[in-house]
N, C-alpha and C positions, 0 to 999 in steps of 0.2 A: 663668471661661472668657472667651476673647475673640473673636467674631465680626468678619472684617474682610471688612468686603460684606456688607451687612447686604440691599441693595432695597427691597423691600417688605414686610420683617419676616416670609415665611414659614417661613424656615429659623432666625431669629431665637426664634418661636414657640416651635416645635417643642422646639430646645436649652431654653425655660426651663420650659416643659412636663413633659417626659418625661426629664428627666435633674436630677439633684438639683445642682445647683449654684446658688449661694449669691445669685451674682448672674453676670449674661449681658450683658459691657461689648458694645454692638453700635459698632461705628466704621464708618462711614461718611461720606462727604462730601458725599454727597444734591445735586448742584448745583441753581443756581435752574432753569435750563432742563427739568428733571425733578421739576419741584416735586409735581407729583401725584404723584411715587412715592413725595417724604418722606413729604406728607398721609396717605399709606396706613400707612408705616409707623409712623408717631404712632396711625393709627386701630388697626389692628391690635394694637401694643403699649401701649394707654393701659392696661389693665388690669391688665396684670403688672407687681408692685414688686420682684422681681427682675431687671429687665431697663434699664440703666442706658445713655441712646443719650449717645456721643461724636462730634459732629459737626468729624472732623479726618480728616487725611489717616492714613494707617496710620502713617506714621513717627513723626509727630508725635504722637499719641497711645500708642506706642509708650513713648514717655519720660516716663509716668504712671506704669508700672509698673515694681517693681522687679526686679532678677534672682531666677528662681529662687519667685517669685511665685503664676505659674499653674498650674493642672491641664491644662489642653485651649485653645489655640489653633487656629483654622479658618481657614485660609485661602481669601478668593474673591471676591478685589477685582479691580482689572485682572491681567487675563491674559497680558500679553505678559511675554515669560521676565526682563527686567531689572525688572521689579516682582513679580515671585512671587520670585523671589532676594532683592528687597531685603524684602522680607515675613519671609523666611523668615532672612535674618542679623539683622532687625531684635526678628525676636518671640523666635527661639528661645532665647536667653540667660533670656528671660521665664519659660520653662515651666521647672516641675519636672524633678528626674531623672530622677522614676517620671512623669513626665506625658507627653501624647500632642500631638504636629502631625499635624494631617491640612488637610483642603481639599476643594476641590469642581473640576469639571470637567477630570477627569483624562484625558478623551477631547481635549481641547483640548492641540497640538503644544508650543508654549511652556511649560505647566504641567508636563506630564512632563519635558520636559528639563532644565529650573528643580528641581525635584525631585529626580529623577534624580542629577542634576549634583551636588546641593549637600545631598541626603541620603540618598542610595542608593532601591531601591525600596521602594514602600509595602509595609507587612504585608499591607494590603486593600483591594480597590477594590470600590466596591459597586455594587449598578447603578443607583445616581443617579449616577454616578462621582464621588462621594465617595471621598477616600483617608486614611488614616490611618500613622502611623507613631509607636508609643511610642518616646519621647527613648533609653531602653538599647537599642534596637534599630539605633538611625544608624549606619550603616556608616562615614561619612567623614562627620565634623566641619566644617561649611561655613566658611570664612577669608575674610576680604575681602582685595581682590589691589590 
């Protein structure tokens, strides 16, 4: 699975934790200015050898993996609706057919419409608003324009 927005590795955690997957690619771009959020996340995740940190932008670590590749992609990097779109053209070739997109902060304007717009609605929001969405359920097939 792949993690994009990673912060401070708690959600990071968790995924390599309580879900069996093999390894937890975490992608984020940690800038210098936020350096004590990396440190954290280095500290938090020193322990787990599942958890593999990708210090890139989402796209660009995007073209590591192959199509058709992943189980579970999460989105919850920037928020604003032209990076959760390019999130979402960029990974979901990635995932499986049987595999799942979801995300985080689906209370946040731009993520629902980004969504919305470019996968129909989630199966489930939770109430961290987290959202999900298994790949046979996509109502409309997101196209670059």
């Amino acid at each position: 699975m792949v993690e994009i927005g990673c912060w401070t590795g708690e959600s990071t955690v968790v995924f390599a934790n309580c879900f069996n997957w093999a390894t937890v690619y975490a992608v984020d771009v940690w800038r210098k200015k936020l350096h004590n959020v990396e440190k954290l996340f280095d500290a938090r995740t020193r322990w787990h050898t599942n958890i593999e940190k990708i210090k890139e932008s989402s796209a660009v670590a995007s073209e590591r993996f192959e199509d058709s590749s992943l189980d579970f992609v999460y989105i919850d990097g920037d928020h604003k609706y032209a990076s959760v779109q390019e999130d979402i053209l960029k990974w979901l070739p990635k995932i499986k057919k049987d595999g799942v997109i979801g995300g985080h902060d689906f209370d946040y304007e731009d993520v629902v419409g980004a969504v919305r717009a470019n996968l129909g609605p989630p199966v489930q929001v939770f109430q961290d608003t987290s959202w999900v969405i298994p790949c046979a359920k996509i109502l409309k097939p997101p196209r670059f324009y």
